[in-house]
C-alpha positions as CSV (number, residue, x, y, z in Angstrom):
1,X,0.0,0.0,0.0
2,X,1.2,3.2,-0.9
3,X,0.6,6.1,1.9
4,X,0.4,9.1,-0.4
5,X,-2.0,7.1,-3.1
6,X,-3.6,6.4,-0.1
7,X,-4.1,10.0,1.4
8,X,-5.5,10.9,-2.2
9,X,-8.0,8.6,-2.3
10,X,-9.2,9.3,1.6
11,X,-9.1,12.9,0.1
12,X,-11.5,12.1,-2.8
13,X,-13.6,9.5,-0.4
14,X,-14.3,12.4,2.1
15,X,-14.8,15.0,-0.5
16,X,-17.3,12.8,-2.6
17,X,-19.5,12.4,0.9
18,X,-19.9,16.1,1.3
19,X,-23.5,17.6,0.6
20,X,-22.7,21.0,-1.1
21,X,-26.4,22.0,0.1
22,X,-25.1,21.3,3.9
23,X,-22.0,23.4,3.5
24,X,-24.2,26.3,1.8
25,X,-23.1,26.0,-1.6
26,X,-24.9,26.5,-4.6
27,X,-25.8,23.0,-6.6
28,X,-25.2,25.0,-9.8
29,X,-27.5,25.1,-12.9
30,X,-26.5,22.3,-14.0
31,X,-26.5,18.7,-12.6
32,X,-23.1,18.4,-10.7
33,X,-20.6,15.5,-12.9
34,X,-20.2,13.4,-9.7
35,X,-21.4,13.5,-5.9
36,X,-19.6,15.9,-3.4
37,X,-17.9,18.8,-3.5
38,X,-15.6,19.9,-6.5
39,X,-11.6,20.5,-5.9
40,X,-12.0,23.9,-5.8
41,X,-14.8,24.5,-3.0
42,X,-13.0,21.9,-1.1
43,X,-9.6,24.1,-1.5
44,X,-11.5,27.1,-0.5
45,X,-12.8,26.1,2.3
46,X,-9.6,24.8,3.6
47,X,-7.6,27.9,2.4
48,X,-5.1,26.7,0.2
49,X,-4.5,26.9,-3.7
50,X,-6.7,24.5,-5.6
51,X,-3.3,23.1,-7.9
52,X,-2.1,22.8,-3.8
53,X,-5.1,21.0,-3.4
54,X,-4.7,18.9,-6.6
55,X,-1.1,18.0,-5.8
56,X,-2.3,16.3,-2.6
57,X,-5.5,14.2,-4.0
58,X,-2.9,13.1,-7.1
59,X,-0.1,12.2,-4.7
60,X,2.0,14.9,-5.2
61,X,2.5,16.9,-2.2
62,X,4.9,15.8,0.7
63,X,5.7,17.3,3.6
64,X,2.0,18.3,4.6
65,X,2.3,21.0,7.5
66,X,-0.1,20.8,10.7
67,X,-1.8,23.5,9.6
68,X,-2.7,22.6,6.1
69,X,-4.2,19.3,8.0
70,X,-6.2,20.9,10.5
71,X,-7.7,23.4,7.4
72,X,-8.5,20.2,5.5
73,X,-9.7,18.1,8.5
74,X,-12.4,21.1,9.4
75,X,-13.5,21.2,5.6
76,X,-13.7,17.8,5.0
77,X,-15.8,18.0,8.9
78,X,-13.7,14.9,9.7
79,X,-14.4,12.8,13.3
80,X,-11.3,12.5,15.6
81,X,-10.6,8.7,14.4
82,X,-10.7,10.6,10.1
83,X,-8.4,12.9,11.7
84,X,-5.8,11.0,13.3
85,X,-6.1,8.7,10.1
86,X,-5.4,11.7,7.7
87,X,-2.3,12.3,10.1
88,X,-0.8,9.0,10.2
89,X,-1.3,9.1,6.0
90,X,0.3,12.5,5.5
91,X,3.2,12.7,8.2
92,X,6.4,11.4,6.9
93,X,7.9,10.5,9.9
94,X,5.7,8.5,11.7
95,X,7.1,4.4,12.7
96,X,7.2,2.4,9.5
97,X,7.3,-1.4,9.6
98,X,9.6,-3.3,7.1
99,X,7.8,-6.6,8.0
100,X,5.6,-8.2,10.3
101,X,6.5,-8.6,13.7
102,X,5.0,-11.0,16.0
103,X,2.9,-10.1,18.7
104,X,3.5,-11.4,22.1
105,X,0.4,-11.4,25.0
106,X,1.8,-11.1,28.0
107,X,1.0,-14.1,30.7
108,X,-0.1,-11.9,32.9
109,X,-2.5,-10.6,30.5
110,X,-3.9,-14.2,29.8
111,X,-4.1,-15.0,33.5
112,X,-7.0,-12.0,33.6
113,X,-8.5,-12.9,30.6
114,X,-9.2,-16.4,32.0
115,X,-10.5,-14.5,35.0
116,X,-13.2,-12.7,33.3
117,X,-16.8,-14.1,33.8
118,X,-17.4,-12.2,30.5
119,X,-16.5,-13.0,26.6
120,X,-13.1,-11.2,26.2
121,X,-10.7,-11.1,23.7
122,X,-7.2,-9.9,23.0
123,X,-6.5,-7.9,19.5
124,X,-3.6,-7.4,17.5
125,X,-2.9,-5.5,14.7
126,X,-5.3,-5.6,11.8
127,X,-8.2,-7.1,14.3
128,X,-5.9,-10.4,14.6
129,X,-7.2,-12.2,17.5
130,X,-4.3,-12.9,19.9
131,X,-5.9,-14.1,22.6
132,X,-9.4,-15.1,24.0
133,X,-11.4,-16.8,27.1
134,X,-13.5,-20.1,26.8
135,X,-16.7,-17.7,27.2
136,X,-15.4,-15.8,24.0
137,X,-14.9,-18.8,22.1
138,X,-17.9,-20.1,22.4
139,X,-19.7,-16.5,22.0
140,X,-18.5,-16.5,18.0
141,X,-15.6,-18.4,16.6
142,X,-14.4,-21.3,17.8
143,X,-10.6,-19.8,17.8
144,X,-8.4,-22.5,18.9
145,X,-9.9,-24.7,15.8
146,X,-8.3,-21.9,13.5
147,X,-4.4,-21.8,12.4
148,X,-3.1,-19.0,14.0
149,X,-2.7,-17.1,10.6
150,X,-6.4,-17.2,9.9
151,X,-7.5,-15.5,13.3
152,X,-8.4,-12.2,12.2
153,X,-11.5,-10.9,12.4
154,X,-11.6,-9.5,8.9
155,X,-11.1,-12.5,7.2
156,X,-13.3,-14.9,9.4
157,X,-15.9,-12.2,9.3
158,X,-15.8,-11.8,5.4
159,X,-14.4,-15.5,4.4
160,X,-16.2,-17.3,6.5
161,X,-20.5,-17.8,6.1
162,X,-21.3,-18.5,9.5
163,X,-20.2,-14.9,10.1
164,X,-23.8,-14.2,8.4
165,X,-25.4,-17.1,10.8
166,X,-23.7,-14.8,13.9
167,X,-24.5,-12.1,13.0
168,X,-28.1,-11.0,12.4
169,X,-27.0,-7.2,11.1
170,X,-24.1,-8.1,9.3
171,X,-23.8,-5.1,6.9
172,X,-24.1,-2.8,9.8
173,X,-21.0,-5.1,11.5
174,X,-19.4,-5.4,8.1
175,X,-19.3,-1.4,7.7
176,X,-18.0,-1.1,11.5
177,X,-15.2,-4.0,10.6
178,X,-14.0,-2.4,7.7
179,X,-13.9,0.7,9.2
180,X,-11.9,-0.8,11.9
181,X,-9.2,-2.3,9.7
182,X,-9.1,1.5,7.8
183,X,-8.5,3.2,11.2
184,X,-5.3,0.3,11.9
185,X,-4.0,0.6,8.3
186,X,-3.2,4.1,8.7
187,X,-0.8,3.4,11.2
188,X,1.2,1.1,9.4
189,X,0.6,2.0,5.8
190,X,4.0,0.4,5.0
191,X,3.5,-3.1,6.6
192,X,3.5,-5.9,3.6
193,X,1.1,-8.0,5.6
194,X,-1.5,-5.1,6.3
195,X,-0.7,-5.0,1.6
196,X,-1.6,-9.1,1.5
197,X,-4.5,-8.7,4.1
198,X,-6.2,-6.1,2.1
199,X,-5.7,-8.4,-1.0
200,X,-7.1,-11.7,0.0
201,X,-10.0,-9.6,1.5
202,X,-10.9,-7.7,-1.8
203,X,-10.3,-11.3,-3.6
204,X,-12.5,-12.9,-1.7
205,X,-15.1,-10.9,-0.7
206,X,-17.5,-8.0,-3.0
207,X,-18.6,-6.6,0.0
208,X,-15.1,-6.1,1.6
209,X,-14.0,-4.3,-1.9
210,X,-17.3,-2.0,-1.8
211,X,-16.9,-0.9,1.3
212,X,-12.8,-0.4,1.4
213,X,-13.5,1.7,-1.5
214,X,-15.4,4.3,0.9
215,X,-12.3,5.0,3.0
216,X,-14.4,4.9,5.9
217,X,-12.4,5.2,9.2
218,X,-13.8,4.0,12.7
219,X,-11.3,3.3,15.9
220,X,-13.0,0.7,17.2
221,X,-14.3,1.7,21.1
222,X,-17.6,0.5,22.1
223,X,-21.3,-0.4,20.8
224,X,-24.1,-2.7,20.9
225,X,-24.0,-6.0,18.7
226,X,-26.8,-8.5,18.4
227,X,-25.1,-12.0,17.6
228,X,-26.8,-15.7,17.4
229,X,-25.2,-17.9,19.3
230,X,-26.3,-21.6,18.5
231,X,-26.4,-22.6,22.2
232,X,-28.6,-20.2,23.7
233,X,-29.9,-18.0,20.8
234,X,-29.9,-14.3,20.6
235,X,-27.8,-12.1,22.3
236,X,-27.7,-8.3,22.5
237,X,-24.2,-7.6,24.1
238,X,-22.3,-4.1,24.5
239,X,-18.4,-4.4,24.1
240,X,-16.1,-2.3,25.4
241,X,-12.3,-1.9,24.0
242,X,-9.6,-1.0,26.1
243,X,-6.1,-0.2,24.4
244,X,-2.9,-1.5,26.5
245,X,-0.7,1.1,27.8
246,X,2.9,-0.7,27.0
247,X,1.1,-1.9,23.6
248,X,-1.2,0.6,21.7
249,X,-1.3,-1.7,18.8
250,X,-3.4,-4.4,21.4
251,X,-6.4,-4.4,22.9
252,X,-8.7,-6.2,25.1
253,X,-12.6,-6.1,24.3
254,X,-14.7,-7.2,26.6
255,X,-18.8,-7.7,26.0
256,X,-21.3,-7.5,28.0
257,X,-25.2,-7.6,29.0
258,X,-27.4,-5.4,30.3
259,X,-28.3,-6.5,33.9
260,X,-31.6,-8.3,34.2
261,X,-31.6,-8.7,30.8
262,X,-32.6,-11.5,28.6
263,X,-29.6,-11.7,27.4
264,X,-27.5,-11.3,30.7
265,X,-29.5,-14.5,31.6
266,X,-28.4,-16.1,28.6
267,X,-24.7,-15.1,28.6
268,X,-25.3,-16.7,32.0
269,X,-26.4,-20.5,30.6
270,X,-23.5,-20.1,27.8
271,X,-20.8,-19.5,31.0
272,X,-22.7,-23.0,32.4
273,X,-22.3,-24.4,29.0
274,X,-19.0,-23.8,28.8
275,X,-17.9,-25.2,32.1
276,X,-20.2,-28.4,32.8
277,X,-18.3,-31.2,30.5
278,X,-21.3,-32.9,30.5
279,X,-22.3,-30.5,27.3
280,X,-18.7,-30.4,25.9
């Protein structure tokens, strides 16, 4: 993946989801070509010279100063996660990886995990699961059935059809997966496995190459899933992510029910599940 063909085409993403009308500009007399704003409003707004402007969505430009990002960030109305994505793209001398290195989760960080009474899991880079509980495992995936390469959320979520079984919304979790792995590949734009991910994915999978075609960008944080588990049915959970402080590039997510909830009382028959052998 290239980092500065990949700031022009977040560029042109962003610009294209602009509604002129919200912004206050004229639609013209004449049907606009294409959706969004043109190069020149866009390079208005933001204050700099439309060939400036040009230089950056053809891959020209280097060097972009803070304050040419923060101009374009307010025009383009970008969210804090667009922003810090626009950054990683357009600053020069952010960490670059020349290859993949393997991630490590701590034992210490295993011993909690086995000590939640809730589904919890440990990601890597690129949504790669790196570690997970025996509830968590038997919330989605079963994990420890996988080779360790094909643990990744992406890929069992877009490769895999019981992801569809799983999940009842799955264009809603699809959008908010994609836009998960947009938000990590800023970081590492450089990585050659973040370049063969992205190609098996867009192989594979229609949807994936629709939707990594928007350039949408989410960190993912927290919000409500509905998944089918085929033990104990539905289950509305809320997940929370919590980055590591020694290791920004893990996280652990932990879901949960609302109390007195249908589906606390169901998480509560998978735990059962999941420890009586007589059901293993």
């Amino acid at each position: 993946m290239n980092d500065t063909a990949e700031l022009g085409d977040f560029l042109k993403a962003r610009r294209a989801a602009l509604d002129p009308a919200d912004l206050g500009l004229p639609t013209g007399f004449n049907q606009r070509r294409v959706a969004g704003l043109r190069r020149e409003e866009l390079a208005q707004l933001a204050g700099i010279s439309v060939d400036y402007y040009t230089r950056l969505e053809q891959g020209r430009a280097r060097n972009v100063s803070d304050s040419v990002l923060d101009s374009l960030s307010r025009a383009l109305r970008l969210h804090r996660d667009e922003k810090t994505y626009l950054r990683n793209l357009a600053t020069p001398k952010r960490q670059r990886v020349a290859r993949p290195r393997a991630q490590r989760v701590r034992p210490e960080l295993r011993t909690m995990l086995n000590a939640l009474h809730s589904p919890a899991f440990v990601f890597g880079r690129y949504l790669d699961v790196l570690a997970w509980n025996a509830l968590g495992s038997a919330l989605s995936f079963d994990f420890a059935a996988c080779p360790p390469g094909e643990r990744n959320i992406p890929k069992m979520f877009f490769l895999d059809e019981h992801a569809r079984e799983l999940h009842p919304e799955w264009e809603t979790v699809a959008k908010e997966v994609v836009a998960n792995l947009r938000a990590e590949s800023g970081k590492y734009p450089d990585d050659p496995y973040l370049a063969r991910l992205v190609g098996e994915l867009s192989l594979g999978s229609e949807e994936f190459r629709k939707l990594w075609a928007k350039h949408t960008v989410r960190e993912k944080a927290h919000a409500w899933k509905v998944m089918i588990n085929p033990v104990v049915g539905e289950l509305r959970l809320r997940y929370e992510t919590l980055r590591l402080p020694d290791d920004p590039d893990q996280a652990l997510v932990v879901y949960t029910a609302e109390p007195g909830s249908d589906s606390e009382r169901a998480l509560g028959l998978l735990a059962s599940w999941v420890t009586n052998p007589a059901h293993a």
